[in-house]
TINUMI-413420 format. One record per residue: chain; x, y, z of N, C-alpha, C, O in turn. Coordinates in Angstrom, 1 decimal. Example, Ala and Ser with C-alpha at 12.3 -4.5 7.8 and 13.67 -1.06 7.14 Angstrom:
<torkes>
TORKE c   n_px   n_py   n_pz  ca_px  ca_py  ca_pz   c_px   c_py   c_pz   o_px   o_py   o_pz
TORKE A   13.2   -5.7    7.8   12.3   -4.5    7.8   13.2   -3.3    7.8   14.2   -3.3    8.5
TORKE A   12.8   -2.2    7.1   13.7   -1.1    7.1   12.9    0.0    7.9   13.4    1.1    8.0
</torkes>
This chain:
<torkes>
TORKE c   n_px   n_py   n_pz  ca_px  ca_py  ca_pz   c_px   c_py   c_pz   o_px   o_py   o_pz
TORKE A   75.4   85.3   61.4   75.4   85.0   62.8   75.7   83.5   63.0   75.3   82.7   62.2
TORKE A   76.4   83.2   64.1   76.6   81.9   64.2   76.0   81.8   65.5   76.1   82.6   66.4
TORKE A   74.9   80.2   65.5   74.5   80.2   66.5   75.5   79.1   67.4   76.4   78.5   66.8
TORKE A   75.1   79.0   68.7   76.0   78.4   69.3   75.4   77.8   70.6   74.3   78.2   71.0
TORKE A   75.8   77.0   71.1   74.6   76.1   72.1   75.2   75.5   73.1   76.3   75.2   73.0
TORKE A   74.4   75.3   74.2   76.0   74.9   75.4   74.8   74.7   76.7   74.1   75.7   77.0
TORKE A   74.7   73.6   77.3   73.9   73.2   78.4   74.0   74.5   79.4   75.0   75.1   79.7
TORKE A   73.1   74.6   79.6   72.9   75.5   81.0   72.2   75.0   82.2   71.4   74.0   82.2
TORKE A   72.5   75.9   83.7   71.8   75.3   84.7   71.3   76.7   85.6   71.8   77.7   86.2
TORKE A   70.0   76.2   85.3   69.8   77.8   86.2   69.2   77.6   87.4   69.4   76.5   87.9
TORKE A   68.4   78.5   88.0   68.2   77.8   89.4   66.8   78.8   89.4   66.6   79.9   89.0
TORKE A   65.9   77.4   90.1   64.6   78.1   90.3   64.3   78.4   91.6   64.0   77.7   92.6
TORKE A   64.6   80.0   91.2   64.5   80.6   92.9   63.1   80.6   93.7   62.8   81.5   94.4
TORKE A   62.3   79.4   93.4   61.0   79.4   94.2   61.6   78.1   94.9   61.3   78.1   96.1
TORKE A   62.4   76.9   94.4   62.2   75.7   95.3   63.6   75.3   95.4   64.0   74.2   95.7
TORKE A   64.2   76.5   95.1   65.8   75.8   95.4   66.6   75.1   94.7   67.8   74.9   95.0
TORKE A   65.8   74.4   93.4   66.4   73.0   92.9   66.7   74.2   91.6   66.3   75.4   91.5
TORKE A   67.9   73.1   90.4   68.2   73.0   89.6   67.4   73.0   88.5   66.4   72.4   88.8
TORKE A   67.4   73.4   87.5   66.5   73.7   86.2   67.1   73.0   84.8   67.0   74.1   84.2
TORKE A   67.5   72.3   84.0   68.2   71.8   83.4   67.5   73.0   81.8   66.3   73.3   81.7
TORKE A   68.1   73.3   81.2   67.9   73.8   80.2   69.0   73.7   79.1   70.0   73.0   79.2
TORKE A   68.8   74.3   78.3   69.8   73.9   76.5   69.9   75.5   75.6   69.2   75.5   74.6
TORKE A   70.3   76.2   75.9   70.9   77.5   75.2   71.0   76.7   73.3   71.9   76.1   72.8
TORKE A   69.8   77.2   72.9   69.4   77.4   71.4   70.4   78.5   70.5   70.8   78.3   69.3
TORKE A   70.5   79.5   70.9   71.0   80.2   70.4   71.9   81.5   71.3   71.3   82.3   71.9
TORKE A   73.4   81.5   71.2   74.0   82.4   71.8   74.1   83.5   70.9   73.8   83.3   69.7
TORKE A   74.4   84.7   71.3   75.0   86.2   70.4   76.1   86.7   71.4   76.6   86.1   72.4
TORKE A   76.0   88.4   70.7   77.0   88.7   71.2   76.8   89.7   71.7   75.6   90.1   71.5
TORKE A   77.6   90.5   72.5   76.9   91.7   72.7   78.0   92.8   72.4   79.2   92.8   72.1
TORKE A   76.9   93.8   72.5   77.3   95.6   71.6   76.2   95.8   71.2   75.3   95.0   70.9
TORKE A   76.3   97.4   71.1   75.1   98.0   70.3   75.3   98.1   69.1   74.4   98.4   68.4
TORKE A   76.2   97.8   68.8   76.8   98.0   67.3   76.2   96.5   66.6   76.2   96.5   65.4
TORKE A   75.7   95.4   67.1   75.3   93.9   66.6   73.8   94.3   66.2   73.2   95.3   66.7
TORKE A   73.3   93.5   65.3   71.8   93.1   65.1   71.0   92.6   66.5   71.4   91.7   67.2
TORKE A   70.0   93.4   66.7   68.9   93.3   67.7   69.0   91.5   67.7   69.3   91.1   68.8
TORKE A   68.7   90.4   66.6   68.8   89.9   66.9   70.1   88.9   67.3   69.9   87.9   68.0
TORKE A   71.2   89.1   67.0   72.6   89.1   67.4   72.4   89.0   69.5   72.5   88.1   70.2
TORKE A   72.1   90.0   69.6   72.3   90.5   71.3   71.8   89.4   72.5   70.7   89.4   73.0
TORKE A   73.0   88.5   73.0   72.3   87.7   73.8   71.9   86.1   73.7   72.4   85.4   72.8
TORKE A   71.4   85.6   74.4   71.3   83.9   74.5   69.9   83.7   74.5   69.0   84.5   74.8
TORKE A   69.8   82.6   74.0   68.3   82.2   74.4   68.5   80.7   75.0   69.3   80.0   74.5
TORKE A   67.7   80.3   76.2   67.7   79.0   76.6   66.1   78.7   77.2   65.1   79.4   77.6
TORKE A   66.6   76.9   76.8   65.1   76.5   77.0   65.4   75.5   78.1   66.5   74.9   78.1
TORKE A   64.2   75.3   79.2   64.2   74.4   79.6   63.3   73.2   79.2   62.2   73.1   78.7
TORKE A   64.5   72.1   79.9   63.4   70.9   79.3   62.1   71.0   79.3   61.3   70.8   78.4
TORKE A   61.7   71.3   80.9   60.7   71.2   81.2   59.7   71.9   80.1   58.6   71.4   80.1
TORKE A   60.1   72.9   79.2   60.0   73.2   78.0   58.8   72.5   77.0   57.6   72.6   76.7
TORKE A   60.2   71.6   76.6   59.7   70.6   75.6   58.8   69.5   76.3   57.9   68.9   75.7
TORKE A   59.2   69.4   77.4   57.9   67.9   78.1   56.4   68.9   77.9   55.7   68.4   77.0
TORKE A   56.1   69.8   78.3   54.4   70.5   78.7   54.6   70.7   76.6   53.6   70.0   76.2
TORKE A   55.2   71.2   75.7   54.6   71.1   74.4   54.5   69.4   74.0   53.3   69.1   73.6
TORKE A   55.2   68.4   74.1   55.1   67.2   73.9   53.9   66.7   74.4   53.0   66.2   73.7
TORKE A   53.8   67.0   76.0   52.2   66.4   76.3   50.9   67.4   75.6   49.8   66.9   75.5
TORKE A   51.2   68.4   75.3   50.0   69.0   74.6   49.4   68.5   73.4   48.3   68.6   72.9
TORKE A   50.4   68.1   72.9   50.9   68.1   71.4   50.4   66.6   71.0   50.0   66.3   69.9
TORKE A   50.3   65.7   71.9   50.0   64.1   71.7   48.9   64.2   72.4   48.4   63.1   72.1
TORKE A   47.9   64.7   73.3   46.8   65.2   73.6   46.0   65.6   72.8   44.8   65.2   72.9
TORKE A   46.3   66.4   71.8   45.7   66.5   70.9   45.0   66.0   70.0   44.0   66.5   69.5
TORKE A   45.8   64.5   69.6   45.3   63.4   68.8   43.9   62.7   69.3   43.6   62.4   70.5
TORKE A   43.5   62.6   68.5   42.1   61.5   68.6   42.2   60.4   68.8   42.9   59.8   68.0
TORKE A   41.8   59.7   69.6   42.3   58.3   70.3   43.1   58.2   71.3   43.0   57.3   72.1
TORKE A   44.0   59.0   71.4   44.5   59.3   72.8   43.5   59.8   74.1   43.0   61.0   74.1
TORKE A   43.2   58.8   75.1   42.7   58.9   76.0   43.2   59.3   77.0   42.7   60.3   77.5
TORKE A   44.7   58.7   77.7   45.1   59.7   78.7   46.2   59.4   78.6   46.4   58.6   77.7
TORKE A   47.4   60.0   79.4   48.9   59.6   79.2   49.5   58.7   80.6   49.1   58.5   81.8
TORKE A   50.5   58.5   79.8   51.5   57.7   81.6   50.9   56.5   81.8   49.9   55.9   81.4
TORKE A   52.0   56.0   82.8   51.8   54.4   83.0   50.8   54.5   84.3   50.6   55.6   84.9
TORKE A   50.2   53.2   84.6   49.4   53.1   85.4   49.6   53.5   86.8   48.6   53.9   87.4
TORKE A   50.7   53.4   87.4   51.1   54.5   88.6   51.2   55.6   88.3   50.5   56.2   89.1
TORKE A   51.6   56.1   87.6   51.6   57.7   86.8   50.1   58.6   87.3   50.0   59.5   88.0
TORKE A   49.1   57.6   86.4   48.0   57.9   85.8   46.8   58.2   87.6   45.9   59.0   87.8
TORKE A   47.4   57.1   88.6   46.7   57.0   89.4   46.7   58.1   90.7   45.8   58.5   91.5
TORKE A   48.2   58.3   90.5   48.7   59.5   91.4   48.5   60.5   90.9   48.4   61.5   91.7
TORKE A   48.2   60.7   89.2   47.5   62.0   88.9   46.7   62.2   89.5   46.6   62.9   90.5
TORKE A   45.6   61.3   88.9   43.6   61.3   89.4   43.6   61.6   90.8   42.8   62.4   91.2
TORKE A   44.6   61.1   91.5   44.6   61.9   93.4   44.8   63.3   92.8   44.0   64.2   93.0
TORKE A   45.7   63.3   92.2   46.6   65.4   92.7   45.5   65.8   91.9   44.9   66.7   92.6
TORKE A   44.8   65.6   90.4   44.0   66.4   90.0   42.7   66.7   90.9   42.0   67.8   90.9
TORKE A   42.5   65.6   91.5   41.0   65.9   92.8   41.3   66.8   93.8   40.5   67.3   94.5
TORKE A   43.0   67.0   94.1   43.1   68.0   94.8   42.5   69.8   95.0   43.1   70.6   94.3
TORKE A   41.6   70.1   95.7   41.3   71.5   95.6   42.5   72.2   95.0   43.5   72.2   95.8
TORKE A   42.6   72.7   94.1   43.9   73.8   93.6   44.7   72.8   93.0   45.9   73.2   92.8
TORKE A   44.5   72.0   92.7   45.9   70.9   91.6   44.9   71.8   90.1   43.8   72.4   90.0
TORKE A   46.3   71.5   89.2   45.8   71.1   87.8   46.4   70.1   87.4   47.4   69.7   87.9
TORKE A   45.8   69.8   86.4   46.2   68.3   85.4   47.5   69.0   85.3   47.6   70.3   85.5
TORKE A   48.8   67.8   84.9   50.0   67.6   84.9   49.9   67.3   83.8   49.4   66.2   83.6
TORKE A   50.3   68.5   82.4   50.6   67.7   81.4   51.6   67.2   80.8   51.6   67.0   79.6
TORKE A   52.7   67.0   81.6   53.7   66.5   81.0   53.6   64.7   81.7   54.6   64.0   82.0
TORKE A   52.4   64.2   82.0   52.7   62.9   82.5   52.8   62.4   81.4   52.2   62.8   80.5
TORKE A   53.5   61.3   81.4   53.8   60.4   80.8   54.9   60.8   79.3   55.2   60.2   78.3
TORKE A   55.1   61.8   79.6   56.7   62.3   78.5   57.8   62.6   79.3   57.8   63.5   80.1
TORKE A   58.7   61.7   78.9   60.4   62.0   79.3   61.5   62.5   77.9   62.1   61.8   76.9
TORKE A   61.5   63.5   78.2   62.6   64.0   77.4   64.1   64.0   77.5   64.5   64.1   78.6
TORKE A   65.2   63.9   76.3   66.6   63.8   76.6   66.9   65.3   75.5   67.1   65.1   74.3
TORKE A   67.0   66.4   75.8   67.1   67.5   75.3   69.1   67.9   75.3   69.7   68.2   76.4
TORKE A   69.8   67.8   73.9   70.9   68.4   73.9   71.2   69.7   73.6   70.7   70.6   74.3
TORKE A   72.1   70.0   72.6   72.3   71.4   72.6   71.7   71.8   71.4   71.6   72.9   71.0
TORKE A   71.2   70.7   70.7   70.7   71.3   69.1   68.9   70.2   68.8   67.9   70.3   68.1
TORKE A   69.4   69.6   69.6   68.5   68.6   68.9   67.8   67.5   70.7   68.4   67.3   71.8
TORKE A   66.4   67.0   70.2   65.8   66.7   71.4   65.4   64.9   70.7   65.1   64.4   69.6
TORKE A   65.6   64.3   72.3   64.4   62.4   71.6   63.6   62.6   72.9   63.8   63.0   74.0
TORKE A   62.3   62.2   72.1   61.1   62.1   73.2   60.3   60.7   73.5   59.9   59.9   72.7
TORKE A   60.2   60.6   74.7   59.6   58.8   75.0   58.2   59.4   75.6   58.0   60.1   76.6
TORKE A   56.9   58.9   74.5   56.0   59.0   75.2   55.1   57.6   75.7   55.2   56.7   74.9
TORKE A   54.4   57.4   76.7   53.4   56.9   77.4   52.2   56.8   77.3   51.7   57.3   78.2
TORKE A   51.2   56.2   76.4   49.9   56.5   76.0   48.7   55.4   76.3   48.9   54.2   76.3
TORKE A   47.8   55.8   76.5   46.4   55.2   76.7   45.5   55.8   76.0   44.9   56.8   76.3
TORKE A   45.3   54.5   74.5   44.6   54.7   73.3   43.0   54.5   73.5   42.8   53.6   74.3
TORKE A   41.8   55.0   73.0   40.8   54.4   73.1   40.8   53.1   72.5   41.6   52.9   71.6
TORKE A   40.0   52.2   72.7   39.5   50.7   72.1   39.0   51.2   71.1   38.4   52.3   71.2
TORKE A   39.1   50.6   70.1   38.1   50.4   68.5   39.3   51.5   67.7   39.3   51.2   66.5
TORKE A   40.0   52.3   67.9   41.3   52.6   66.9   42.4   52.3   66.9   42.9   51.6   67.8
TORKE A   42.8   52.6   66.0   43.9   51.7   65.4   45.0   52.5   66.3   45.1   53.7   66.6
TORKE A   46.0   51.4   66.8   46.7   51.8   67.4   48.1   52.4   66.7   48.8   53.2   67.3
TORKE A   48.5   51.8   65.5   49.9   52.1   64.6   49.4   53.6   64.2   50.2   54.6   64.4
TORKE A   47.8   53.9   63.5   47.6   55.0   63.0   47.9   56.2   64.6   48.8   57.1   64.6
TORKE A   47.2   56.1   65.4   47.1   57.1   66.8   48.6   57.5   67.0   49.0   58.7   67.3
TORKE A   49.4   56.3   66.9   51.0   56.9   67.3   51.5   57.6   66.4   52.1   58.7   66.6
TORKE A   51.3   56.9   64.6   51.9   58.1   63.9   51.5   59.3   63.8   52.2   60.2   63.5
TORKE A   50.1   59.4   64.1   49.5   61.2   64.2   50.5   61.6   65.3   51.5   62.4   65.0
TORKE A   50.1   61.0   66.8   51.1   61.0   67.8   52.1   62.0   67.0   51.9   63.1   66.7
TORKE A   53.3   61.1   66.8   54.5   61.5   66.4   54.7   62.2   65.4   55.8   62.6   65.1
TORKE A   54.0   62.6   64.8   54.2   63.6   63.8   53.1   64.9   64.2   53.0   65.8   63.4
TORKE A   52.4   65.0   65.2   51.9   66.5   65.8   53.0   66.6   67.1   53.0   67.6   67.8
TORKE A   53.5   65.9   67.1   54.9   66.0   68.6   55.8   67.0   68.5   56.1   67.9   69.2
TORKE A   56.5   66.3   66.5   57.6   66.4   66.4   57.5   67.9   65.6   58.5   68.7   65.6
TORKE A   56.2   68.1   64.8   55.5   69.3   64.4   56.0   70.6   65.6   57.0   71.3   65.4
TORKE A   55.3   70.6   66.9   55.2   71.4   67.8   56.5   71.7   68.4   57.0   72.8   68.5
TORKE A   57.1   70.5   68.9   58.4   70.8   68.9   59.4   71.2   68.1   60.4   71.4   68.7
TORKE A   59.4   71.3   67.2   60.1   72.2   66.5   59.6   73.3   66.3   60.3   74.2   66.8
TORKE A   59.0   73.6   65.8   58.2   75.3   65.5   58.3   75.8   66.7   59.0   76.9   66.7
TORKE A   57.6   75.0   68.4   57.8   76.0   69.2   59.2   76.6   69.9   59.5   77.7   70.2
TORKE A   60.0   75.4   69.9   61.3   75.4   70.6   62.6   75.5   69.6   63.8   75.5   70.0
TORKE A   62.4   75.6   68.4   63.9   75.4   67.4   64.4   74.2   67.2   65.0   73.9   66.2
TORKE A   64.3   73.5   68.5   65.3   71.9   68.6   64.7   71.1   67.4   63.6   71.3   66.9
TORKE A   65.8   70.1   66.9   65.7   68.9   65.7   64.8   68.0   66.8   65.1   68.0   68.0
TORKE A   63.9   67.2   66.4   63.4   66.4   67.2   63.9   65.3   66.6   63.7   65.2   65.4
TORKE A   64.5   64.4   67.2   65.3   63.2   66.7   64.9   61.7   66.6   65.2   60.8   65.8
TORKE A   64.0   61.7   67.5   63.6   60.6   67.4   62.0   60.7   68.3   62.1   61.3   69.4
TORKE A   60.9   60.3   68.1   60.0   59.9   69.2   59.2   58.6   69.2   58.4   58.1   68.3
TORKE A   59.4   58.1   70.2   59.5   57.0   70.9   57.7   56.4   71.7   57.2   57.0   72.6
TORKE A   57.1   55.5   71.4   55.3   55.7   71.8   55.7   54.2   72.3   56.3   53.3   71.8
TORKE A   55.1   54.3   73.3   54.6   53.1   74.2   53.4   53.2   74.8   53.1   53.9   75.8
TORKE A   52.5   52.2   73.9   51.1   52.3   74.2   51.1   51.5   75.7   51.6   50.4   75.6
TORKE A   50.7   51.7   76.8   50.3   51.1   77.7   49.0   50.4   78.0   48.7   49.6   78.9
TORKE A   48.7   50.7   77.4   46.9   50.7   77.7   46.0   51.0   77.0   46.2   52.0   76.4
TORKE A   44.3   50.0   76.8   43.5   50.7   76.4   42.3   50.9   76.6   41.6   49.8   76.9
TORKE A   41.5   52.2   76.7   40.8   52.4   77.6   39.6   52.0   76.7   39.5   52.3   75.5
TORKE A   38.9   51.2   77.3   37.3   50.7   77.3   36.3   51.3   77.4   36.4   52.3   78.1
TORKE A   35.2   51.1   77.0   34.1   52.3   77.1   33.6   51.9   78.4   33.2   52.9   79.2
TORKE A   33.5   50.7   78.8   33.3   50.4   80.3   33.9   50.3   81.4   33.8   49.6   82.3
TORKE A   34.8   51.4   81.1   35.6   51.7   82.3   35.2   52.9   82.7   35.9   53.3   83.6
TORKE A   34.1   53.8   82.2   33.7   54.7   82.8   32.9   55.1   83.6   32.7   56.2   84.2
TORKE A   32.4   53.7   83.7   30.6   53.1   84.1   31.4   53.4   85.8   32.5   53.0   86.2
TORKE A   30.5   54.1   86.4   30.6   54.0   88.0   30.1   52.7   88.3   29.2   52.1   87.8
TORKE A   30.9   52.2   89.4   30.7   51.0   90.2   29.2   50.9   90.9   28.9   51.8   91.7
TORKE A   28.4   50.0   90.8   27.0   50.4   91.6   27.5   49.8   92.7   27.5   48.6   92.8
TORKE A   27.9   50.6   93.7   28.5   50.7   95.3   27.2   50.4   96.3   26.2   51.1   96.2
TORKE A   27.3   49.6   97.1   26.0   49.1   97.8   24.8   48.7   97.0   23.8   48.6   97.5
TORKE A   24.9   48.3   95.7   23.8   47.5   95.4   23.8   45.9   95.7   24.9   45.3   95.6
TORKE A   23.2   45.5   96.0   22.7   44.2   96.3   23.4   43.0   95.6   23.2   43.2   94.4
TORKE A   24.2   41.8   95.7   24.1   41.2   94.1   23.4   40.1   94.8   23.8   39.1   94.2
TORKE A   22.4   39.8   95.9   21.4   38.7   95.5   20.0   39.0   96.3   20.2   39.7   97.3
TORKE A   18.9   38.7   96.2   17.4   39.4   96.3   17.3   38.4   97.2   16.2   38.2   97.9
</torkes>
């Protein structure tokens, strides 16, 4: 079988817009071909972004993703009645016809090591994306933004006093 690969554009008939996706594997058709022969398979990016954010979520020390606008406009949508968490914040993907590079966005906890958190990072990324999706993962890319403090969770004492 020869596989064969070729950008596609499909359209998501809920919002009108464009879908960008990457055809992994073409066939052919007839009944006379192998069941698996019969047909195309395509992935959309959007694809590989929701396994990439799962996938670096996972790691220990990773506290949340995305840059600090990102992260802030989440925290609104996720307080939204009926939002869920967005997990592809802070991953941008460049997906071709064989092969994917991934740029992630991270906010590490304080007290680990930050070289070790990205190579787990990048090697549970590049793990998942491939097994899930087929694509060569080519490169992945970590930009630590931030690190989150243990006292950044402390609620603000709002109306307390600061003099007697």
């Amino acid at each position: 079988m020869t596989t064969q690969t070729a950008p596609v554009v499909a359209k998501d008939r809920t919002a009108g817009k464009d879908l960008a996706t990457t055809a992994v594997s073409g066939g052919t058709t007839g009944a006379d071909q192998p069941a698996a022969d019969r047909g195309r398979t395509s992935i959309a990016d959007v694809v590989v972004v929701k396994v990439a954010g799962i996938a670096a979520r996972e790691i220990p020390g990773v506290h949340a993703m995305g840059g600090g606008l990102s992260r802030s406009i989440g925290a609104v949508r996720d307080r939204v009645p009926g939002g869920r968490p967005n997990v592809g914040r802070g991953v941008k993907v460049e997906v071709g016809e064989r092969q994917t590079a991934i740029d992630l966005d991270l906010v590490v906890e304080y007290g680990v090591s930050v070289m070790d958190v990205a190579q787990d990072v990048r090697e549970n990324v590049v793990g998942a994306v491939e097994r899930i999706t087929g694509l060569e993962v080519v490169e992945v890319n970590v930009t630590v933004n931030d690190v989150h403090l243990p006292d950044d969770d402390e609620p603000a004492h709002a109306g307390e006093a600061r003099v007697e």
